[in-house]
N, C-alpha and C positions, 0 to 999 in steps of 0.2 A: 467752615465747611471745607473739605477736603474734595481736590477735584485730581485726575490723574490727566495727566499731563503729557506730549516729548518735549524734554527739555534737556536742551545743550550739556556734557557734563555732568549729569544726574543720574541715577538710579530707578525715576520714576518714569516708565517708557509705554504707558497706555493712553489712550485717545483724549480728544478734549471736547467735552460735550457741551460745556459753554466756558462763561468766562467767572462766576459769581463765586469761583473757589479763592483756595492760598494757595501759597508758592508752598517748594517744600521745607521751609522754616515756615512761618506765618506772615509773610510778606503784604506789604501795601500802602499808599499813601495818600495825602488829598491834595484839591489843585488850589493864586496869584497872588502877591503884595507881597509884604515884607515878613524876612526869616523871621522863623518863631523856634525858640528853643527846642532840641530832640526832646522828645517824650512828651510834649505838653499839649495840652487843646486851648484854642481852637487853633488850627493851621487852618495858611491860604497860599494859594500856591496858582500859576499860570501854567498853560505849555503848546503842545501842538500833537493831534494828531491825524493820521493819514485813516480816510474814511468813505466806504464804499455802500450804497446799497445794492442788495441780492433778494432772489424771490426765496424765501422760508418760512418754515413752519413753524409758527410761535405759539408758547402755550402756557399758561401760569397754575401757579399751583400754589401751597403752604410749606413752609419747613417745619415739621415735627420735633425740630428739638427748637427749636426759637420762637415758633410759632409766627415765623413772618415771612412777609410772601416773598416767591420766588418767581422769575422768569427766564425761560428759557425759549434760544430762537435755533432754532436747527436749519441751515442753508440745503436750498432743492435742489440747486445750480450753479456747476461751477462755471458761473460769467456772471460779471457786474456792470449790474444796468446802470448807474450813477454813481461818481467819487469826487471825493474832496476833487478843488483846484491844485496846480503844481502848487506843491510849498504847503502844504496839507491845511486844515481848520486850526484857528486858535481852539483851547479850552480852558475854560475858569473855573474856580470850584472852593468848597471851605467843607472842613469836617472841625463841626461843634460839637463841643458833651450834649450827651443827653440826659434830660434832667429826670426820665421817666421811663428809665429802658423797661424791655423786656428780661425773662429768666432767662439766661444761656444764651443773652446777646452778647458776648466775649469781655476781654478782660477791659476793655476801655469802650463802652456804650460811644454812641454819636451819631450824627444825623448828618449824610453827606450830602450835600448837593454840589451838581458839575451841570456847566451849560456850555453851549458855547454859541458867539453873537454874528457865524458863519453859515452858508448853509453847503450846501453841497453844487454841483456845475451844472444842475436843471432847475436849483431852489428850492429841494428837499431839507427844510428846517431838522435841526438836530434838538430832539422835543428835552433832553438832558430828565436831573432826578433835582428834589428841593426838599433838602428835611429829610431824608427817604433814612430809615433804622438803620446802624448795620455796627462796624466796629471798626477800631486803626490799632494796628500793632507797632510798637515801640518796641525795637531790640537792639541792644550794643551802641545806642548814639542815632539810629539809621532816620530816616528823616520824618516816617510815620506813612504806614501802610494802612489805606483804606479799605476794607469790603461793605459792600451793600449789593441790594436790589432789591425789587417791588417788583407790582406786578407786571409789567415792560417794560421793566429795564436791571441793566445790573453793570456793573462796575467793581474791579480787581486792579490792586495797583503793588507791584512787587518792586523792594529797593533793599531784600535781605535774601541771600541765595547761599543754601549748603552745598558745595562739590565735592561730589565724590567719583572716585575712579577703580574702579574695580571694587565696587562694593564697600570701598574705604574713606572715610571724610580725609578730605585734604585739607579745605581753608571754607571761609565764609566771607564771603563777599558782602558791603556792607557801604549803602548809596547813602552818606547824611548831607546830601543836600538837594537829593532830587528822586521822582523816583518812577517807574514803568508804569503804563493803565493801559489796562484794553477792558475797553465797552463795546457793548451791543443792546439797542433796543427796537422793539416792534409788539404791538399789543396781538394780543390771542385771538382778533378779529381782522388783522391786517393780513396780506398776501405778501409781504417784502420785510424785510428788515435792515436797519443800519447798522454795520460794525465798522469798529475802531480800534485803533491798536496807536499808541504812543508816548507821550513823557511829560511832568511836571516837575516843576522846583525852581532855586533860585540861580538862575542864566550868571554864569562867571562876568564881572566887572571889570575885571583885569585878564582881558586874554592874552598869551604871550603874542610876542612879534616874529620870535622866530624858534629854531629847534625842535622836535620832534618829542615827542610820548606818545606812549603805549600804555593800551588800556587791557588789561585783564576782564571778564564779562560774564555774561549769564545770558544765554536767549529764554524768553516766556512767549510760547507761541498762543498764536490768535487762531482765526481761522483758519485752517488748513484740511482743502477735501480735492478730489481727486473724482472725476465722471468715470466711475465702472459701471459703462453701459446702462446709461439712466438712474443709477444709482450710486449716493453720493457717500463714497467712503473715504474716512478721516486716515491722515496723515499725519509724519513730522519727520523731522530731522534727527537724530538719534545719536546720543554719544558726543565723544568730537570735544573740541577745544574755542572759546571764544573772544575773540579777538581784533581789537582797532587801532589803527596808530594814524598819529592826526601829527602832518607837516605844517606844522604854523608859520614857520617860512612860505612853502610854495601853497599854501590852503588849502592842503587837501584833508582829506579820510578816506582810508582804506582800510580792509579787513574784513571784517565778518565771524564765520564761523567754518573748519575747515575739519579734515579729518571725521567726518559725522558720516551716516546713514542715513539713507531717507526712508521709511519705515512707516508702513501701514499694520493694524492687531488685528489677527482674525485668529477666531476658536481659542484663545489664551496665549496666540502664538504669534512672533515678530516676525514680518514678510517682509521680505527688504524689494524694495518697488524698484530700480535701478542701482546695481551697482559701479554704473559711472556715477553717480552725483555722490560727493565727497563734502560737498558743503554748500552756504549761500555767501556771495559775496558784494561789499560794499564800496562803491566810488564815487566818491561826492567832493563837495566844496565850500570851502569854509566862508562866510560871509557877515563876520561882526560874533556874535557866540553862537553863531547856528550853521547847522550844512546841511545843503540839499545835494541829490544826485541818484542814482540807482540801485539797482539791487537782484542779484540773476540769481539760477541755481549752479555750481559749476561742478567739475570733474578735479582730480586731484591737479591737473596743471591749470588751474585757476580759467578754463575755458567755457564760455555755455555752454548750458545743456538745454536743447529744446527753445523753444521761438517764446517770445512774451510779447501782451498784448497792451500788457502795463507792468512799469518794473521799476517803481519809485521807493526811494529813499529819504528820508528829512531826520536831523539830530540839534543837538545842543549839547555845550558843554554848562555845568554846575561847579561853582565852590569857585576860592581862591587860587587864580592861576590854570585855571579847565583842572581842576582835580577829579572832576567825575565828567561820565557822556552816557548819555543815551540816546539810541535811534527807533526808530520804527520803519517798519518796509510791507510793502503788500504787491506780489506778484499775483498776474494772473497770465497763463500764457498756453504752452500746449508742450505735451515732452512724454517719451518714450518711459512709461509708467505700468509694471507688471504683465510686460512683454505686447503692449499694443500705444499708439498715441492716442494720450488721452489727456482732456481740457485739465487745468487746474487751479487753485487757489491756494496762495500761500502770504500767510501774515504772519508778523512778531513785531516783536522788542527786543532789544538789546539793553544791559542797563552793566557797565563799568565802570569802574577805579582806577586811577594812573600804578604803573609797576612803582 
């Protein structure tokens, strides 16, 4: 199922109404234990991600071409009443065949479940899916992209990303050993829901000691809304170039995404919310194959923009020698948006390849 998206470098620049679509290849993957060949089932995969609840309005329904159910959580309010710890929640998860699919459950049937054994910083258990229908896409090698979701819950996990620039495919980016997921669940009788935004696959064993790489990227944004006056309209980042480079000598990572718009769709038409914000950027620290640290919106000289109330970052490097990385970040803060200050939420992924 096909979800419209902003996404970094892409062509596809309308809103994100939830998470339970594909990337624009067919993007996605499953979650821990040991590599299992590209293309094959079952994969098991571990990871981390950064996870908040908010008050929304959740609701389920059926898919007409699958015939399986769907859920969708739509956020009231931009502020989060509860989030992961620093260092975000572990996640676990396996995508098996399925021995019994549905018609027009895609080209590789399977049954994903994802849990995770953290709760959030008041003890909001993360209820996860088991078994739950859905599909993983195998493209070019990449590590295998999961979709699913039921009736409260849904999961999208991208590790295959087309760029194009000016209307033109340049390259395709292409994660085989790890790969993005943003979840959200909350049943059609709750007042709140939990979203997620972050990465699985297999954590590099040999990280360098020293020297630098640079990683080439794709952002897949989560939730992203903005309080116009009680009312919560979706956002993103728009256009733009993405990009990390990780000091293995001094342990860092930086980058982000830069040269972008921050862009809100109204009436068929892109409303650029600030034209100081230029991009979001990342500063974090290396700590064994994983890095924590922040994540702001800025202006073209790399400056904030606007105050945050939270503005975390958490990553991991994948493959032999950090050949791949991916992060995830969720800001929530307050910033001069469509000429008045106003509250906001902003989440993604990032999922890269070394140049």
């Amino acid at each position: 199922m096909i979800r419209k998206t902003f996404v970094s470098g892409a062509i596809v620049l309308a809103v994100l109404p939830g998470i339970t679509g594909c990337s624009p290849t067919a993007g996605g993957a499953a979650a821990g234990g040991p590599a299992v060949a590209a293309g094959s089932l079952p994969l098991k995969a571990s990871g981390k991600a950064l996870a908040f609840r908010a008050n929304s309005n959740n609701t389920s329904s059926v898919n007409t071409f699958t015939n399986l159910p769907l859920s969708q959580q739509q956020i009231t309010q931009a502020s989060i009443l509860e989030k992961s710890a620093p260092g975000g929640i572990r996640i676990e998860g396996s995508v098996d065949e399925d021995p019994n699919p549905n018609n027009n459950q895609g080209p590789n049937p399977a049954l994903v479940s994802a849990s995770s054994p953290d709760t959030l910083q008041n003890g909001t258990a993360i209820a996860g899916m088991t078994d739950v229908k859905g599909n993983v896409y195998f493209e070019n090698g990449n590590f295998g992209d999961a979709q699913a979701s039921n009736e409260s819950t849904g999961l999208s996990s991208v590790g295959v990303y087309n760029v194009y620039k000016n209307n033109t495919f340049v390259e395709q980016i292409v994660m085989k050993h790890g790969t993005t997921i943003r979840y959200q669940e909350g049943a059609d009788t709750a007042a709140t829901a939990t979203y997620a935004v972050g990465y699985i696959g297999n954590n590099t064993t040999n990280m360098p000691g020293s020297g630098q790489a640079t990683y080439k990227g794709f952002n897949e944004s989560g939730t992203n809304v903005f309080d116009n006056n009680g009312t919560m309209e979706q956002m993103g980042l728009s256009g733009g170039t993405v990009e990390l480079t990780a000091d293995f000598g001094a342990g860092t990572v930086k980058g982000g995404i830069k040269d972008a718009q921050l862009m809100a769709y109204r009436n068929q038409q892109m409303v650029v919310l600030n034209n100081a914000v230029t991009g979001l950027s990342i500063d974090a620290n290396i700590a064994g194959s994983e890095y924590t640290g922040s994540a702001q919106l800025v202006d073209a000289n790399n400056n904030a923009v606007g105050t945050t109330r939270t503005n975390e970052a958490i990553g991991a490097f994948f493959g032999d020698g950090a050949a791949e990385t991916a992060a995830a970040y969720v800001i929530e803060g307050n910033a001069m948006l469509d000429g008045q200050n106003r509250d906001y939420i902003l989440s993604g992924t990032i999922g890269a390849v070394k140049k």
